[in-house]
VOTIVO-457715 format. One record per residue (C-alpha): residue number from 0; z negated, y, x negated; residue in one letter. Coordinates in nm, 3 decimals, padded with zeros to 5 digits. Layout:
<nodes>
NODE, nr, zz, yy, xx, rest
NODE, NUM, Z, Y, X, A
...
</nodes>
This chain:
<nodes>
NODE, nr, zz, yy, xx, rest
NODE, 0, 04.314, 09.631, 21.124, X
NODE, 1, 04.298, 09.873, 20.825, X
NODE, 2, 03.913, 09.885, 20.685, X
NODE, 3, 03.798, 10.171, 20.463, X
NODE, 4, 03.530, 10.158, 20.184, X
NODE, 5, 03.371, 10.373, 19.978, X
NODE, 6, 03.205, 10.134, 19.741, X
NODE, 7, 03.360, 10.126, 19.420, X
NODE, 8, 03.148, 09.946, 19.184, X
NODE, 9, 03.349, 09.926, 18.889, X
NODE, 10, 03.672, 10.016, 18.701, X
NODE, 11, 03.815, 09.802, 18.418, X
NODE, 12, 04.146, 09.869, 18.243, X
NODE, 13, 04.360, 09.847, 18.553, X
NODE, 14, 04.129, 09.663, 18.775, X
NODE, 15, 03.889, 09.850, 19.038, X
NODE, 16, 03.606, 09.637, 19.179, X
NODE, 17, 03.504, 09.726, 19.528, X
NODE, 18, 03.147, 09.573, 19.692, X
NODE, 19, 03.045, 09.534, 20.030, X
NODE, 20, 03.372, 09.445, 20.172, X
NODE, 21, 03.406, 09.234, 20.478, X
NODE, 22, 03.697, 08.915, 20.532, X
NODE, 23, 03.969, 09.059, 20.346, X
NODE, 24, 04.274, 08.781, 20.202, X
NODE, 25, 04.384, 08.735, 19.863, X
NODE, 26, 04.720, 08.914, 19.728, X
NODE, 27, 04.708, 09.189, 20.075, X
NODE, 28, 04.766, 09.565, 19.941, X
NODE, 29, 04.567, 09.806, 19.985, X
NODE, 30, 04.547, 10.202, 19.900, X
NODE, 31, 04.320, 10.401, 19.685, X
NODE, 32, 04.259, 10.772, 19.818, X
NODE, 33, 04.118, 10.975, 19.506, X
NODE, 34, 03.857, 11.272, 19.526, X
NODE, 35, 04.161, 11.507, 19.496, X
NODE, 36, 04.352, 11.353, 19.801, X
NODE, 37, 04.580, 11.158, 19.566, X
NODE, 38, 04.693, 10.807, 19.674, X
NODE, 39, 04.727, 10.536, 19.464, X
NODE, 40, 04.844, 10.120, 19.577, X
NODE, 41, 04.709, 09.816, 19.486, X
NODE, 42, 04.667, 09.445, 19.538, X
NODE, 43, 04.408, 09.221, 19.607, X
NODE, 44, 04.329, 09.015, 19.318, X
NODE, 45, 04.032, 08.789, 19.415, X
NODE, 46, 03.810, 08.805, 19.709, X
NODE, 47, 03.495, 08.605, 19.723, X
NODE, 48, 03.116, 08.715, 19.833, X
NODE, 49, 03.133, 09.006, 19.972, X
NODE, 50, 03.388, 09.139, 19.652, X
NODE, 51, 03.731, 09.245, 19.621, X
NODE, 52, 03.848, 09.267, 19.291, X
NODE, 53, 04.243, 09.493, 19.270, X
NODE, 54, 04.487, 09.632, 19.056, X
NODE, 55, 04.578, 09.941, 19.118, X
NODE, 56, 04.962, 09.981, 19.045, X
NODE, 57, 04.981, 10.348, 18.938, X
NODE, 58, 04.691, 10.281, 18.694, X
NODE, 59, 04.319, 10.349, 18.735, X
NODE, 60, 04.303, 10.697, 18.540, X
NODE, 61, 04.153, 10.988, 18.691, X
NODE, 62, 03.956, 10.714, 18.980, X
NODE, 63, 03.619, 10.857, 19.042, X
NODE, 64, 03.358, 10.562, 19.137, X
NODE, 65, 03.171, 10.779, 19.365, X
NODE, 66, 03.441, 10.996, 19.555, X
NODE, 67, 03.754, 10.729, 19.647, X
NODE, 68, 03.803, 10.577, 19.950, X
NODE, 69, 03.943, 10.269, 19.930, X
NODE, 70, 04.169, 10.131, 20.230, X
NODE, 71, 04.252, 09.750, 20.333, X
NODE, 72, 04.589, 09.716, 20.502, X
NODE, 73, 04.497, 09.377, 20.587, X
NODE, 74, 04.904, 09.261, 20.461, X
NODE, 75, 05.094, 09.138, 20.161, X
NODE, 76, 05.324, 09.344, 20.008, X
NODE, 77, 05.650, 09.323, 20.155, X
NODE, 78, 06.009, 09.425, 20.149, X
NODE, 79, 06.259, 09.572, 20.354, X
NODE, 80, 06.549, 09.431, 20.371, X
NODE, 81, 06.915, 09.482, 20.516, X
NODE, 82, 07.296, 09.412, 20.404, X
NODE, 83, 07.223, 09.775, 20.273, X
NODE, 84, 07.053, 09.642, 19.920, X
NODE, 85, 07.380, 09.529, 19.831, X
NODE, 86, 07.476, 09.839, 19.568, X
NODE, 87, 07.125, 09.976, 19.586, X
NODE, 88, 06.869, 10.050, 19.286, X
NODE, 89, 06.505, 09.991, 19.260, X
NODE, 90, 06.194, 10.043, 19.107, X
NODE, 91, 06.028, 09.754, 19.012, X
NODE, 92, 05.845, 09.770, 19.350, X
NODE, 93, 06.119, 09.808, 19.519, X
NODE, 94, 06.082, 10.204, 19.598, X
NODE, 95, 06.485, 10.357, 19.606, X
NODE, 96, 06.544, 10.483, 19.261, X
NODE, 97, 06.943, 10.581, 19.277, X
NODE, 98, 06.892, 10.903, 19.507, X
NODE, 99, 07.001, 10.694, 19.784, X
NODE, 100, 06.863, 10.653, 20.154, X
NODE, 101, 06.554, 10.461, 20.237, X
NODE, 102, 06.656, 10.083, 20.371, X
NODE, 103, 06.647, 10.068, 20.730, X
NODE, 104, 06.482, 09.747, 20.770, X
NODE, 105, 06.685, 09.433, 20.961, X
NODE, 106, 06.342, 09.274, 20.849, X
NODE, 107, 06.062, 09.253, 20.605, X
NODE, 108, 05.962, 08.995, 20.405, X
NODE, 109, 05.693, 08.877, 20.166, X
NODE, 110, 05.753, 08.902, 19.806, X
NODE, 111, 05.564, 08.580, 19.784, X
NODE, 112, 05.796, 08.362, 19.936, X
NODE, 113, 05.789, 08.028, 20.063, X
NODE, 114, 05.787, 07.730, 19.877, X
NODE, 115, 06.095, 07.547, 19.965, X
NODE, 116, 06.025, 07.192, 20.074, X
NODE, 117, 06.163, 06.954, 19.838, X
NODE, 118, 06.290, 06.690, 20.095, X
NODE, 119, 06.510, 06.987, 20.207, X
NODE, 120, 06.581, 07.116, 19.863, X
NODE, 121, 07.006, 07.018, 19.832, X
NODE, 122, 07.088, 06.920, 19.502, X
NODE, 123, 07.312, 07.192, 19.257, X
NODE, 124, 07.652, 07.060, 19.224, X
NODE, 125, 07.907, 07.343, 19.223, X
NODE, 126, 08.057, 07.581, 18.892, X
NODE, 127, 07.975, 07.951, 18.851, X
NODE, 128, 08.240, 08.070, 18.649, X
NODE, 129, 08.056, 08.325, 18.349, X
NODE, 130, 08.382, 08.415, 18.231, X
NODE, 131, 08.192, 08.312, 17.896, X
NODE, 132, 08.347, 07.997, 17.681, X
NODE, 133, 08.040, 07.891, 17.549, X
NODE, 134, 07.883, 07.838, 17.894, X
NODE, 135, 08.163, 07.782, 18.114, X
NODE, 136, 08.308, 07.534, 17.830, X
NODE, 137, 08.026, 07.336, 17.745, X
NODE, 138, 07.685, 07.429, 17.910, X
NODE, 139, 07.859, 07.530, 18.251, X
NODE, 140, 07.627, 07.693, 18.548, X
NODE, 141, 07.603, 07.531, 18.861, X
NODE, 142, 07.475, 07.679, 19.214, X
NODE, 143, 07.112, 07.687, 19.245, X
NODE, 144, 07.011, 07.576, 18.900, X
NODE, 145, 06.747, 07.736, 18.648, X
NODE, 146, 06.911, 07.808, 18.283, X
NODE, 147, 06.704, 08.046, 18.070, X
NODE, 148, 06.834, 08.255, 17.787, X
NODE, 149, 06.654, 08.215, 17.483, X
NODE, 150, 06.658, 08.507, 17.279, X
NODE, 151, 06.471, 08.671, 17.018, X
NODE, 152, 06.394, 09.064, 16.893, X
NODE, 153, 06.684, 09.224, 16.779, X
NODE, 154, 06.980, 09.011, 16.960, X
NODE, 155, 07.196, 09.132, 17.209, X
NODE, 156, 07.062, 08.934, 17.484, X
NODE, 157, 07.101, 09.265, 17.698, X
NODE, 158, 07.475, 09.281, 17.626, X
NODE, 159, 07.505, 08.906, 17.732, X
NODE, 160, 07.315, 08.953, 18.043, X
NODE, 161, 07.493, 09.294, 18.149, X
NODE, 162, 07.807, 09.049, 18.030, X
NODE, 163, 07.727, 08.746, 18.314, X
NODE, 164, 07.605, 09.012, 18.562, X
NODE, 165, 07.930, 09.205, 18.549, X
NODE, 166, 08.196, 08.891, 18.504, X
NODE, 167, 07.988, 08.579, 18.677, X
NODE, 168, 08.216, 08.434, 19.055, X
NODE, 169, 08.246, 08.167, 19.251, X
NODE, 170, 08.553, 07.962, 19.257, X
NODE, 171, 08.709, 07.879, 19.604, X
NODE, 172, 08.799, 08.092, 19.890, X
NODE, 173, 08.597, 08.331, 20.084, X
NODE, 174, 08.310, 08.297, 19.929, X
NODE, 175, 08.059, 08.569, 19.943, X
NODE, 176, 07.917, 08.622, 19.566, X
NODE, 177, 07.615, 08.868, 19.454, X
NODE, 178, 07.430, 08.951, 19.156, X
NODE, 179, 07.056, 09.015, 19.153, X
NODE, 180, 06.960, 09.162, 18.844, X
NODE, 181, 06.586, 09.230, 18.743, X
NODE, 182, 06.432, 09.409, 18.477, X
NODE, 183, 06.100, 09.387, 18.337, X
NODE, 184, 05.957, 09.639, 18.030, X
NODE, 185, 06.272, 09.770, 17.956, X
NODE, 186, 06.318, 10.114, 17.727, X
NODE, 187, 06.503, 10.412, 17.937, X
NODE, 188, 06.797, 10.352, 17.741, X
NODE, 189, 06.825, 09.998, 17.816, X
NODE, 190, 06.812, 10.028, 18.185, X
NODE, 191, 07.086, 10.348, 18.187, X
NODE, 192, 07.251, 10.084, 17.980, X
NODE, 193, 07.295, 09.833, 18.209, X
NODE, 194, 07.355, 10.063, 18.583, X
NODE, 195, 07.607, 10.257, 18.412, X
NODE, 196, 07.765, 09.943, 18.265, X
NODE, 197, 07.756, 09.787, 18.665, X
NODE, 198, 07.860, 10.133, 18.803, X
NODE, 199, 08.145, 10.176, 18.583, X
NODE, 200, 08.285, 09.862, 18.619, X
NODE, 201, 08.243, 09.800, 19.011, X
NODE, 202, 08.003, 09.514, 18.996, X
NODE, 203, 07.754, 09.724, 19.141, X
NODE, 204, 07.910, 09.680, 19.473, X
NODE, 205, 07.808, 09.339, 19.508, X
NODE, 206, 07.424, 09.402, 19.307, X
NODE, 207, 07.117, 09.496, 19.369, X
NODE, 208, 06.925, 09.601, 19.062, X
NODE, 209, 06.515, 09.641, 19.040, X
NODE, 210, 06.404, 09.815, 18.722, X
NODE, 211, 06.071, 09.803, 18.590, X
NODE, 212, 06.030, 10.073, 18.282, X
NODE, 213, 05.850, 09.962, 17.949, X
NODE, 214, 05.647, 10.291, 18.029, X
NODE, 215, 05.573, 10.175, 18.374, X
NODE, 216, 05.229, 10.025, 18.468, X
NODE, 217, 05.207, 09.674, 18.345, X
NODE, 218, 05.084, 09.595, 18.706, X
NODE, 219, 05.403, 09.644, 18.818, X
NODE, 220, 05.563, 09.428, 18.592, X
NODE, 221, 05.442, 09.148, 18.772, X
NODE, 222, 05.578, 09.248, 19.097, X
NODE, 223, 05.915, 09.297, 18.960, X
NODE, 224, 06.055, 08.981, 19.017, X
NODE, 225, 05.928, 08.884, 19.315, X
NODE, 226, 06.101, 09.156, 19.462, X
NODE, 227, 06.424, 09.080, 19.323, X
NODE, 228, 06.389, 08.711, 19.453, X
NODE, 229, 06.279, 08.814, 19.795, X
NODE, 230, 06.624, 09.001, 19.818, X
NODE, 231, 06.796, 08.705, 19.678, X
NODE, 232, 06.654, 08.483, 19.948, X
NODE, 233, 06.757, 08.743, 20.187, X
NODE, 234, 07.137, 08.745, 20.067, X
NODE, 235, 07.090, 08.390, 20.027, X
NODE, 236, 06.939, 08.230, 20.344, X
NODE, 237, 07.012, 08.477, 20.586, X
NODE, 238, 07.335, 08.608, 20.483, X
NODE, 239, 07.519, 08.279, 20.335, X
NODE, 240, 07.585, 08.449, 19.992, X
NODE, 241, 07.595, 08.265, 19.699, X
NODE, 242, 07.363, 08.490, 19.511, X
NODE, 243, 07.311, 08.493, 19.067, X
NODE, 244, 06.936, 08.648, 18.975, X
NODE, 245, 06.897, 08.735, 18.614, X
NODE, 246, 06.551, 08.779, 18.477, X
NODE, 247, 06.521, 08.993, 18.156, X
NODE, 248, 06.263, 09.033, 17.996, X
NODE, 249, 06.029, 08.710, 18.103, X
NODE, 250, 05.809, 08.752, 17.786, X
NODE, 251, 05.707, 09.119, 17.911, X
NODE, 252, 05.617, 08.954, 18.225, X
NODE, 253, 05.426, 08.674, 18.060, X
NODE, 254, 05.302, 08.945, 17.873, X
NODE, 255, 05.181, 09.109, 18.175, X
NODE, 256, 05.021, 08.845, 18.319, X
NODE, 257, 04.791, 08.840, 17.983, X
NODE, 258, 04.705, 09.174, 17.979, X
NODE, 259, 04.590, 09.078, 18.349, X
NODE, 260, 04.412, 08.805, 18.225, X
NODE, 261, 04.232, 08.947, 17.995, X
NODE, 262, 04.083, 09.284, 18.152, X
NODE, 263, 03.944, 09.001, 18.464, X
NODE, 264, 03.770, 08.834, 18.110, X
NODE, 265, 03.915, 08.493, 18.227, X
NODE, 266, 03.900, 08.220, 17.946, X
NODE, 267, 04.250, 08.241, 17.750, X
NODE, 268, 04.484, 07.954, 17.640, X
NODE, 269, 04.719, 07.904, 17.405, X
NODE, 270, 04.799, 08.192, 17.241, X
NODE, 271, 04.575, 08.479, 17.461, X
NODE, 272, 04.791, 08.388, 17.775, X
NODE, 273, 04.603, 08.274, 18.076, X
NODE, 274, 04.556, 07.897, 18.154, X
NODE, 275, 04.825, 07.888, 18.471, X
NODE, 276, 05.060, 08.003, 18.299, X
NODE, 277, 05.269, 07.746, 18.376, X
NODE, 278, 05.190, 07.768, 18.742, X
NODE, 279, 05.261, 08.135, 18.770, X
NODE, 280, 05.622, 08.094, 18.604, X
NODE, 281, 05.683, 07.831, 18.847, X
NODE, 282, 05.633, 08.025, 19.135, X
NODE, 283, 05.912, 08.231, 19.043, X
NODE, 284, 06.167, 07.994, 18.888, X
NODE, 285, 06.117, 07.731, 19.177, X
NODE, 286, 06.261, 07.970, 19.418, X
NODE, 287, 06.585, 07.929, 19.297, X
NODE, 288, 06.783, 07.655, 19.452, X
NODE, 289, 06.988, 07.562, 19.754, X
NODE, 290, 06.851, 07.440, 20.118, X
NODE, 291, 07.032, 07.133, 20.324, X
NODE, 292, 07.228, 07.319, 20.566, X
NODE, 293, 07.211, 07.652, 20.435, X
NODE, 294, 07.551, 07.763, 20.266, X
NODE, 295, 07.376, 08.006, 20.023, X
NODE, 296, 07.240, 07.919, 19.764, X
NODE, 297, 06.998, 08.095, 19.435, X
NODE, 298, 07.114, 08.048, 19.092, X
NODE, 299, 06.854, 08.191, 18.835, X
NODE, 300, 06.885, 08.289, 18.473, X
NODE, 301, 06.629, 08.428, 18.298, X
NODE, 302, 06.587, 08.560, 17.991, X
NODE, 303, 06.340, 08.556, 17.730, X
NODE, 304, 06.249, 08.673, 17.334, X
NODE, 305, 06.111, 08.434, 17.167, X
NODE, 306, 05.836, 08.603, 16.967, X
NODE, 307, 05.870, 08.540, 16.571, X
NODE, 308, 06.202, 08.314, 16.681, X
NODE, 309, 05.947, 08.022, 16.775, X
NODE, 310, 06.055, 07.776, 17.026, X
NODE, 311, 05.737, 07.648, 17.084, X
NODE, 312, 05.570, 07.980, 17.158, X
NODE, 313, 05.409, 07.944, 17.505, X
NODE, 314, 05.708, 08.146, 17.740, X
NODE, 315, 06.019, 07.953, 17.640, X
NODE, 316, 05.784, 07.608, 17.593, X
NODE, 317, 05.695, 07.627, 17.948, X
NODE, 318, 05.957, 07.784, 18.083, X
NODE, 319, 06.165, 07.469, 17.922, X
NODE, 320, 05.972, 07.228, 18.108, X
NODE, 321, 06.042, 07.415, 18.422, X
NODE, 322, 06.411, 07.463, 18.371, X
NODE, 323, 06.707, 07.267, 18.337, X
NODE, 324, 06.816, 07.321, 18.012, X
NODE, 325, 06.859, 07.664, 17.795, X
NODE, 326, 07.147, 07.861, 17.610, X
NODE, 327, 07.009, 07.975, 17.262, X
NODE, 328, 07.095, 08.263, 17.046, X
NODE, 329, 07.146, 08.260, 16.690, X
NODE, 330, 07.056, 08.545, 16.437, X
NODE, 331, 07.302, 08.370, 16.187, X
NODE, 332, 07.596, 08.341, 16.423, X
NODE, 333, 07.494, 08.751, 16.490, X
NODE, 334, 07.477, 08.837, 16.127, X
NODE, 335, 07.905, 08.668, 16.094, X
NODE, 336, 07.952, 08.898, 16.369, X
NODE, 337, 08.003, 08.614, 16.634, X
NODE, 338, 07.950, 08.773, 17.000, X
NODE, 339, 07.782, 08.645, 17.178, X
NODE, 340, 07.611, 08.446, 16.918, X
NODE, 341, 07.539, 08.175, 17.144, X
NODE, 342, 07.422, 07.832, 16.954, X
NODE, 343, 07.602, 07.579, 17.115, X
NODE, 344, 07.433, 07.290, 16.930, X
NODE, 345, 07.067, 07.327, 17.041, X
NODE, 346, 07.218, 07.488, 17.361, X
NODE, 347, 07.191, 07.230, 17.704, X
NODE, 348, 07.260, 07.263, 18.064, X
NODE, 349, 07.123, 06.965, 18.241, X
NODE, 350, 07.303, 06.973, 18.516, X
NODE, 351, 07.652, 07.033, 18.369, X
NODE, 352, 07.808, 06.730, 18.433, X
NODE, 353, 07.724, 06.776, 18.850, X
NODE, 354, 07.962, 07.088, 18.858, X
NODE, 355, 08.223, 07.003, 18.639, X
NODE, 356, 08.565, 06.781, 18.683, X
NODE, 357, 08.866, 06.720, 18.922, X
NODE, 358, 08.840, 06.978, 19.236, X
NODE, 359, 08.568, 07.154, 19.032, X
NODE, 360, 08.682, 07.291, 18.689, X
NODE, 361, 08.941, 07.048, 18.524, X
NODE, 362, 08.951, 06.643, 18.500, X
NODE, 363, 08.977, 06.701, 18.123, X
NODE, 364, 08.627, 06.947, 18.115, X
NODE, 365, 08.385, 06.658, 18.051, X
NODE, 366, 08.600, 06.490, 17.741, X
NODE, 367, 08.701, 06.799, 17.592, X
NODE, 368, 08.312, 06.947, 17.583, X
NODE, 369, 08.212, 06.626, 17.421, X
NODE, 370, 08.478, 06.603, 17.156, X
NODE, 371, 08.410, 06.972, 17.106, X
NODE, 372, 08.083, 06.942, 17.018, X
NODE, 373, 08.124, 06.610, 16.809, X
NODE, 374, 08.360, 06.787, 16.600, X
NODE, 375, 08.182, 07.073, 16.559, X
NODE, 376, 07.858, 06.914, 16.459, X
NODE, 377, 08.051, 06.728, 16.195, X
NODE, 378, 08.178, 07.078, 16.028, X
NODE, 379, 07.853, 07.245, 16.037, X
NODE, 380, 07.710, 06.902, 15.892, X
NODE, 381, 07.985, 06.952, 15.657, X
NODE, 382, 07.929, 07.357, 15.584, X
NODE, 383, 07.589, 07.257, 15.462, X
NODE, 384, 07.702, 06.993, 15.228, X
NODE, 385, 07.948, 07.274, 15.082, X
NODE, 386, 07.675, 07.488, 15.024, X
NODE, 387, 07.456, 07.258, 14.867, X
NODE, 388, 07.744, 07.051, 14.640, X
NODE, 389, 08.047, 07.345, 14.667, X
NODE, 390, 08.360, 07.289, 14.835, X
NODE, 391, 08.496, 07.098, 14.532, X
NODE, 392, 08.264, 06.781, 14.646, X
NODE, 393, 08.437, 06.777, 14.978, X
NODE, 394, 08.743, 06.543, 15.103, X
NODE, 395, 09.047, 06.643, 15.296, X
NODE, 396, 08.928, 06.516, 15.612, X
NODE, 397, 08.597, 06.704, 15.508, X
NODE, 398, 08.748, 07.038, 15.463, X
NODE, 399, 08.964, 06.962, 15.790, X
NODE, 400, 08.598, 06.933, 15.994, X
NODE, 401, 08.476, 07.257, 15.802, X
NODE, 402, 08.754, 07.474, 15.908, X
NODE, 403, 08.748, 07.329, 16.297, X
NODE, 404, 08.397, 07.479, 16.252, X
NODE, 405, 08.483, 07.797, 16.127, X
NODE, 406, 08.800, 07.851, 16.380, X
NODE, 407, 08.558, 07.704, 16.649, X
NODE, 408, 08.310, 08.025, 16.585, X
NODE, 409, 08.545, 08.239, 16.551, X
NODE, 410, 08.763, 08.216, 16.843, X
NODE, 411, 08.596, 07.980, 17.073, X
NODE, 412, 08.243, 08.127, 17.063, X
NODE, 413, 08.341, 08.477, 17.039, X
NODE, 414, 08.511, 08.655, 17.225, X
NODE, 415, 08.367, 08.993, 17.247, X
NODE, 416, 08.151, 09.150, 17.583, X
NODE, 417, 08.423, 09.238, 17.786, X
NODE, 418, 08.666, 08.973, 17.726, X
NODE, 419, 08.651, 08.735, 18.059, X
NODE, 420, 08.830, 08.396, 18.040, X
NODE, 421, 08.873, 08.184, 18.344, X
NODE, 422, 08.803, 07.802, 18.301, X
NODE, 423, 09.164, 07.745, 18.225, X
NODE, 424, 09.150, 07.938, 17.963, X
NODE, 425, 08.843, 07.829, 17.777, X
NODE, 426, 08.954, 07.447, 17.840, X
NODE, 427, 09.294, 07.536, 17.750, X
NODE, 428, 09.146, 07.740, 17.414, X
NODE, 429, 08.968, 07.394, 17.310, X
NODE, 430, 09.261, 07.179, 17.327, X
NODE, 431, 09.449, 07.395, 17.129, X
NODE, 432, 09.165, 07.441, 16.843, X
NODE, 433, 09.149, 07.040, 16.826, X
NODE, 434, 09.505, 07.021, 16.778, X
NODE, 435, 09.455, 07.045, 16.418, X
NODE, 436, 09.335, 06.641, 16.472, X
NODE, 437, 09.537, 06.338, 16.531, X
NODE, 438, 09.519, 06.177, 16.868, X
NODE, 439, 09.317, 05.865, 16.671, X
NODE, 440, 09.062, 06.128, 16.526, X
NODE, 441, 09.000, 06.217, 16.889, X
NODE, 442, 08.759, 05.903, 17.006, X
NODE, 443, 08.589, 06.078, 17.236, X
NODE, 444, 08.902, 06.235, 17.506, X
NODE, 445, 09.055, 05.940, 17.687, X
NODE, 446, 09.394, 05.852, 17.547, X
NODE, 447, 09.573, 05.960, 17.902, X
NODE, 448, 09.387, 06.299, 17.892, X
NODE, 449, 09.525, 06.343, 17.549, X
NODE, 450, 09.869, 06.223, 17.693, X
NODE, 451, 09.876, 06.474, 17.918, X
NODE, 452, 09.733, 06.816, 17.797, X
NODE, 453, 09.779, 06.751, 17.422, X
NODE, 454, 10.145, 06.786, 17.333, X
NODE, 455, 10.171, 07.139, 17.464, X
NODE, 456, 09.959, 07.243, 17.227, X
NODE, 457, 10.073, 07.059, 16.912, X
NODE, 458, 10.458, 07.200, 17.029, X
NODE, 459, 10.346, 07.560, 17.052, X
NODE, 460, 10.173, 07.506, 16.696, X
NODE, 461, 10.488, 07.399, 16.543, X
NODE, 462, 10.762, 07.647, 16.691, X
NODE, 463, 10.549, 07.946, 16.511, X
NODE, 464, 10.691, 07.887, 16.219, X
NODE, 465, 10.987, 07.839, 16.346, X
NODE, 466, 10.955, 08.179, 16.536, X
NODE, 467, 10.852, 08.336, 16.155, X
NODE, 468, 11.147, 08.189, 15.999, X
NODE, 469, 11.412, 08.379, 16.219, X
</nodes>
C-alpha cells in the first residue's frame, strides 16, 4: 500500500527527513514529487518513532520542505531480470543505458540478496583460466572465490580489469561462462573505455555491464554493486552459468558509504569511514560463492586503490580479512614498463592449490609455481645486494639468480593487455625460463616432474645456436 506525506522536516546533504510517518521498513524506496511536478527516488535509510530518514538518489537540490510530496512504495528496490541482461548496459541502478529495450522481466529480485547459508555454501575448487601468467601461473582463480586487486592512483588497474573481463573462461566442455562487470565513480572516459573495449572484441555478448559515473550521485554509488550481484545470482542460480563479477572502484564505494556516514552525523572510525565498515563490505563480497547442488557458481574480483599506496588503509585492510588472498600492483614493476605490473611476491591466492593439478591445470602447476617463486625471490634478494655492493660483489651463481629475475619480469610477468596465454603456455613459459638451472638447483620440482617436462626445454635451448650457425 503506497502512503503519501507531506511532512518534510529536514534536508541534509543528500538525506531528506520526513516526520509523521506511519510503519514503513528499512531499505524500501520510495519517490519524492517536487513543487514543480518533478520526481525524484530514494531509499529508506532508518525508520524509528514516527521518522523516516532517505536518500534521495538524484540528489536533494531544488527539494522544497513545504511543497513535496513524499511517496512510500512499501518495497525494496529491485531488479528485473531475464536471459536478456546478457549483452546489456546499465546505469548504476540498473536503468538501460545502451539505447536498448527495457528488460522484460522473467522475475524481479532484491538487490539485497540472501545470505547464503554456510552449511550449503560448496567449497571453490575449480580453475578460471585469466589468460594472465601471473595469476593463472602462480595465484590461479578458482570458482566462487573472493581475490581483490590491489591497486593504487595512477596504475593501470583499469587495463587489467578490462584485460580479465575480456580473456577470463572456464575450462571443460559446455560450460556456460559470463562476465559481470561493475563500475563505481568512474570518469566518462574510463567507462567508454572499457564498453568499447568489450564491444569491439565480442566479450560483450556474454556481459552485462552497470556503470556508475564519477559525476553521478554518490547515492548511487552504493547501489551499484548490488545490482550487478543480483544479476550474477540470476545467471548464476537460476541459469547454471558460471558467472566472473569484477568490482572497480571499491574505494569510491567505501568512499560513498563515508560521505553517507557523515551527512547522518554518525560517530566515524578509523580514518572518517563509518564503524561497519567491515560489515557493509561483507555483504557484498559474501555473495560470491557456489551452493551444494547448484552448478553455477559467483567468482568475485574486486578492485581497489589503495590511497597513498598504504596497505593498511581501512578498504584493502578489511577487505583482506574478508577475502582470500589479493594480487598487488607495483609502481616499480610499471615504471620498467612491465604490464601488467603485477607483484608476484606479496601477491596470494588462498585457495590456489584447490583448483590446480592433474584433470585441473597440469600435475607439474603446483612444483613449478613454487620453484618459480623461490627462484625469483632469491634474484630480487640478489638485485638489492647489487645495488647496495655493485655487481662486482656478486658470484656466478649470484648473477645466475639475478638474471632469472630479470628474464622472469620480463617475459613471464609481462606480456602486454591483449596477449592471452592458455595454462599450457604459462606452465610451459616457466619451465623453459628455469632451464637456465641444473636439475640439482631445482629442490623444489620433484625429480620425475623434471624427468619429464625438463629436457624439451634444455634441447630447444641448445639447437638455437645450432640454428644461428647454419
Amino acid at each position: 500500500m503506497i502512503k503519501e506525506y507531506q511532512t518534510v522536516r529536514d534536508i541534509s546533504g543528500p538525506l531528506v527527513l520526513v516526520d509523521q510517518v506511519g510503519e514503513v521498513k528499512y531499505n524500501d524506496i520510495v519517490t519524492v514529487e517536487l513543487g514543480d511536478g518533478t520526481v525524484r527516488n530514494g531509499q529508506i535509510l532508518q525508520a524509528e518513532k514516527g521518522k523516516a530518514l532517505i536518500q534521495v538518489f538524484e540528489g536533494t537540490h531544488g527539494i522544497d520542505v513545504k511543497n513535496s510530496t513524499v511517496r512510500f512504495l512499501n518495497k525494496p528496490l529491485e531488479l528485473n531480470v531475464a536471459p536478456d541482461l546478457l549483452g546489456r548496459v546499465f546505469t548504476g541502478l540498473g536503468v538501460p543505458k545502451d539505447d536498448g529495450p527495457k528488460i522484460i522481466p522473467a522475475d524481479r529480485r532484491n538487490i539485497n540478496g540472501n545470505a547464503i547459508n554456510p552449511f550449503g555454501r560448496d567449497y571453490p575448487n575449480e580453475f578460471i583460466q585469466t589468460g594472465i601468467s601471473t595469476i593463472d601461473g602462480l595465484n590461479p582463480i578458482v570458482r566462487g572465490q573472493k581475490l581483490p586487486i590491489f591497486s593504487a592512483s595512477g596504475l593501470p588497474h583499469d587495463d587489467m580489469a578490462a584485460q580479465i573481463a575480456r580473456q577470463a573462461t572456464i575450462r571443460g566442455e559446455g560450460e556456460q561462462f559470463a562476465v559481470v562487470f561493475a563500475a563505481m565513480g568512474i570518469t566518462f572516459e574510463a567507462a567508454q573505455f572499457f564498453i568499447n573495449d568489450l564491444t569491439q572484441t565480442g566479450a560483450i555478448e556474454r556481459s552485462v555491464m552497470f556503470i556508475n559515473l564519477a559525476d553521478d550521485p554518490a547515492i548511487e554509488r552504493i547501489a551499484t554493486p548490488r545490482f550487478a550481484l543480483t544479476a550474477a545470482e540470476y545467471l548464476a542460480f537460476d541459469l547454471d552459468m558460471h558467472v566472473l563479477v569484477i568490482l572497480n572502484d571499491m574505494t569510491n564505494y567505501c568512499d560513498a558509504l563515508r560521505e553517507i556516514s557523515a551527512a547522518r552525523k554518525e560517530v566515524p572510525g578509523r580514518r572518517g569511514y563509518p564503524g561497519y565498515l567491515y560489515t557493509d563490505l561483507a555483504t557484498i563480497y559474501e555473495r560470491a560463492g557456489r551452493i551444494k547442488e547448484k552448478k553455477g557458481s559467483i567468482t568475485m574480483l574486486p578492485v581497489l586503490t589503495m590511497p597513498e599506496d598504504d596497505k593498511t588503509h581501512p578498504v584493502p585492510d578489511l577487505t583482506g580479512y574478508i577475502t582470500e588472498g589479493q594480487i598487488i600492483l607495483s609502481r616499480s614493476l610499471q615504471r620498467k614498463g612491465i604490464t601488467p605490473p603485477v607483484d608476484a611476491l606479496p601477491s596470494l591466492s588462498r585457495l590456489k592449490d584447490k583448483g590446480i593439478g592433474e584433470g585441473k591445470t597440469r600435475e607439474d602447476h603446483a612444483d613449478l609455481y613454487n620453484q618459480l617463486y623461490a627462484a625469483y625471490s632469491r634474484g630480487k634478494d640478489v638485485q638489492e645486494l647489487a645495488t647496495i655492493m655493485g655487481e662486482a660483489a656478486l658470484s656466478d651463481e649470484d648473477r645466475k639468480y639475478m638474471e632469472f629475475a630479470n628474464q622472469f619480469e620480463a617475459r613471464y610477468v609481462s606480456q602486454g593487455y591483449y596477449e592471452n596465454r592458455t595454462i599450457e603456455q604459462t606452465l610451459d613459459l616457466g619451465w623453459e625460463l628455469l632451464s637456465m638451472f641444473t636439475n640439482a638447483e631445482l629442490k623444489r620440482i620433484d625429480e620425475k616432474l623434471i624427468a619429464k617436462y625438463m629436457p624439451r626445454f634444455r634441447k630447444e635451448k641448445t639447437e638455437e645456436p645450432a640454428e644461428a650457425a647454419k
